[in-house]
Steps between C-alpha positions, in 0.01 A plus 500: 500500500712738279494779697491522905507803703523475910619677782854441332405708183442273162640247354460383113592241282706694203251638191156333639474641839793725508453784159642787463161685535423322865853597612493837399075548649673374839798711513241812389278424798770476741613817411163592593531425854813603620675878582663687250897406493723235360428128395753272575533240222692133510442168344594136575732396224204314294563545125181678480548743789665697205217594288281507806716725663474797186147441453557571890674842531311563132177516727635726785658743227180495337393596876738806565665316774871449570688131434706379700693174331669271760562203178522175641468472857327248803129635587638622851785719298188707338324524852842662666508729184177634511562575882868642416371735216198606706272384179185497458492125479671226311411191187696194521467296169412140619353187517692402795484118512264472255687277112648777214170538307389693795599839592305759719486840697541512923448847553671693778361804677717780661585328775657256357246206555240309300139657427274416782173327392308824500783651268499250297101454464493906412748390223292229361237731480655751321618234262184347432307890460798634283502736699831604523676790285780608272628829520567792201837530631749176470763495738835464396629421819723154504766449695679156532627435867835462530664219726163372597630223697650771721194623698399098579882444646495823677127410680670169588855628625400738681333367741528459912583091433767649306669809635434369879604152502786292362285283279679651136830412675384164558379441136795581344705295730305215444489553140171285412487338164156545358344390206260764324207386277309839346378297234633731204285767672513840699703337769792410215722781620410692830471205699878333392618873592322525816664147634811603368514827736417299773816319424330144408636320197238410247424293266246648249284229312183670253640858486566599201228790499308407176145408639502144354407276755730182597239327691128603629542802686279404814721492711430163687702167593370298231618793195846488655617181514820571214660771726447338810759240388707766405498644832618127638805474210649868571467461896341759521385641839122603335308549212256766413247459270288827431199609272505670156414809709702405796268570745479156620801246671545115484777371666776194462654330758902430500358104407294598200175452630287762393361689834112551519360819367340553873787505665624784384318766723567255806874530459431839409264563802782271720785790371298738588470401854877446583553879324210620663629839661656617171160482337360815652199279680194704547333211624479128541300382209552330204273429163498196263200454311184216559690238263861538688602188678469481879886457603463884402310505849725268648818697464319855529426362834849384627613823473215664646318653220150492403379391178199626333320378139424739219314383182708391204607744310829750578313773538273355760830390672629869461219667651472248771827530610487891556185496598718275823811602422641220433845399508512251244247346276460295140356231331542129534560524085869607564434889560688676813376866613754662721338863552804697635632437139144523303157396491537234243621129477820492359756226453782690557409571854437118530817413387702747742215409835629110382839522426543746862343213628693241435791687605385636878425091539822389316280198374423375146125589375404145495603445865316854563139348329610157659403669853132597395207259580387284173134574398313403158358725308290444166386733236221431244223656304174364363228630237217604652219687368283544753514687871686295715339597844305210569811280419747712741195387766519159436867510511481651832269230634670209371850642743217512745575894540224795490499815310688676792802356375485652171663815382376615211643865422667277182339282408440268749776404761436177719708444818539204733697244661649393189614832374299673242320508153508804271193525231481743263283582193722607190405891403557430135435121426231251621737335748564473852807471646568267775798507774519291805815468741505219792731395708501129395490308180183309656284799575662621111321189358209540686398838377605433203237242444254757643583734277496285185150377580379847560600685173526211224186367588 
């Protein structure tokens, strides 16, 4: 599929899905929906975030609304902007972890978070009408922010676990070597900068800034494998590992050995509970979404929180968690949501939750993870073409559960003994997505087989 639009805007493979005409229709319609005021405007790094990015502002000219141009900046960066500017909303250029021939649009409304589904199905609509347009008067209204980097540091710096507690003394005297990975992208030069204030000494591999990819940019164990040996021959302390848009965290341990992507909102959610007072608590909750592994639960729990589930998606996370207002929340894909800094997942604040971490315990990350129960989770998708009801059913039967133990606000969400299976249809391709987490490699095999039989029969 060329072209894919979702709760996280669109997404388009460069000249079939993604055309000038289809980038500037979306950009129109947006306009449509949102109060009159500034647009904030930042890109990724990808070599064809350039043109995209005229044909871009070109649009909102066209539109007689004001550009705001924050160049080449994380996805969280544009989110603090358009809630530092008081704008109207905000465009970061993207694919996020999507390969180079894709780009793409996650639009940001005034408050500095994603579209909701609503928002985004008004969009759509206006898209697919035309409905959306141009003005007789052209704005000439662009102004290029200065020091963009600036307002993310400030959000970060400035807050309680900062000014109230000793923690920035305690990174600088321990003086962390860490090993960066932005993968050529948006993270190239904030990120180095940011770990350099915080006194760490840092070692920056893939950040040269030019948008050409050094290896795929999911940002999993398996696409990482070159600088987690680099993280072993500098001795380094850590290694980060973020997405083009830098939204998203992988971590390295002092060893090499590339950290599951899940375990970054447990050590995040774990941080969070030792810091808990300087985190302006509201309440007790935290929010991962239906896919997030379970030792989420387990170390909400020690510390006496309560987790709650949110379909996939960051905005359903977002909404969930002030709905409950939540003290932490994420993704098991590597995002962390820390809402006394903003409502979006952001590496940065991973990075600072990890690293504060590792100092209040004075232990090395790997002995850190070392302490958290082993589980087994799997992740697979099938073709399928036709409703899957009757085979979530027979799934159900064969654990010799009922229908009582299914959740199905996304998908479908089985729980029991042996942990959990997630099941959910693709919204833009003929697949379904399988996860499953237990809590031993038997009971792994064993619903794996199920599984199998189910959806490649």
């Amino acid at each position: 599929m060329d072209l894919i639009r979702s709760i996280s805007g669109i997404r388009g493979t460069i000249g079939k899905g993604l055309t000038p005409n289809i980038i500037s229709d979306y950009v129109a319609s947006f306009n449509e929906i949102i109060s009159e005021g500034p647009i904030v405007i930042g890109r990724d790094g990808r070599p064809s975030g350039l043109w995209i990015e005229k044909i871009v502002v070109g649009t909102l000219l066209a539109q007689n609304r004001q550009v705001l141009l924050a160049g080449i900046v994380p996805t969280p960066t544009i989110q603090i902007l358009v809630e530092e500017f008081k704008a109207s909303g905000g465009i970061s250029i993207t694919a996020s972890h999507n390969p180079s021939i894709w780009n793409g649009l996650k639009f940001i409304q005034e408050d500095g978070t994603f579209l909701t589904r609503y928002q985004n199905n008004k969009l759509f609509e206006i898209v697919d009408s035309s409905a959306f347009r141009f003005s007789e008067q052209s704005s000439l209204q662009i102004e290029e922010i200065a020091e963009p980097f600036e307002y993310h540091f400030n959000r970060i710096f400035n807050l309680q676990l900062f000014k109230e507690t000793n923690i920035a003394n305690k990174l600088k005297n321990k003086k962390y070597k860490v090993v960066i990975d932005a993968n050529n992208a948006s993270g190239s030069k904030i990120i180095p900068e940011f770990l350099q204030r915080l006194g760490c000494e840092v070692v920056k591999i893939n950040c040269n800034g030019d948008g050409i990819f050094a290896h795929p940019p999911e940002p999993n164990p398996q696409n990482i494998t070159e600088v987690a040996k680099l993280v072993s021959e500098f001795k380094a302390d850590i290694g980060f590992v973020v997405d083009p848009d830098a939204d998203r965290l992988v971590i390295i341990d002092e060893t090499g050995n590339p950290i599951w992507e899940e375990l970054t909102i447990v050590l995040a959610i774990h941080s969070a509970g030792l810091f808990l007072e300087y985190l302006n608590p509201k309440s007790n909750k935290v929010v991962v979404n239906y896919s997030t592994t379970q030792l989420a639960e387990y170390v909400a729990r020690k510390f006496g929180f309560e987790l709650e589930r949110a379909p996939v998606g960051e905005i359903n996370v977002v909404t969930k968690m002030k709905e409950l207002q939540a003290v932490i929340g994420g993704e098991g894909s590597g995002g962390v949501i820390l809402p006394v800094c903003h409502y979006g997942r952001d590496s940065l604040v991973g990075m600072i939750l990890i690293l504060s971490l590792m100092a209040k315990l004075d232990k090395p990350i790997s002995e850190i993870v070392s302490g958290y129960p082993k589980v087994f989770m799997q992740k697979r998708q099938f073709l399928v073409k036709e409703e899957i009801e009757n085979k979530i059913e027979e799934l159900v039967n064969s654990l010799g559960l009922s229908l009582l133990d299914v959740n199905n606000e996304d998908g479908y969400r089985i729980n029991s003994d042996f942990g959990w299976i997630h099941i959910r249809k693709s919204n833009t391709e003929p697949l379904v997505r399988v996860i499953f987490e237990t809590s031993n490699d038997e009971d792994r095999v064993k619903i794996s087989r199920l599984i199998e039989k189910l959806f490649e029969e």
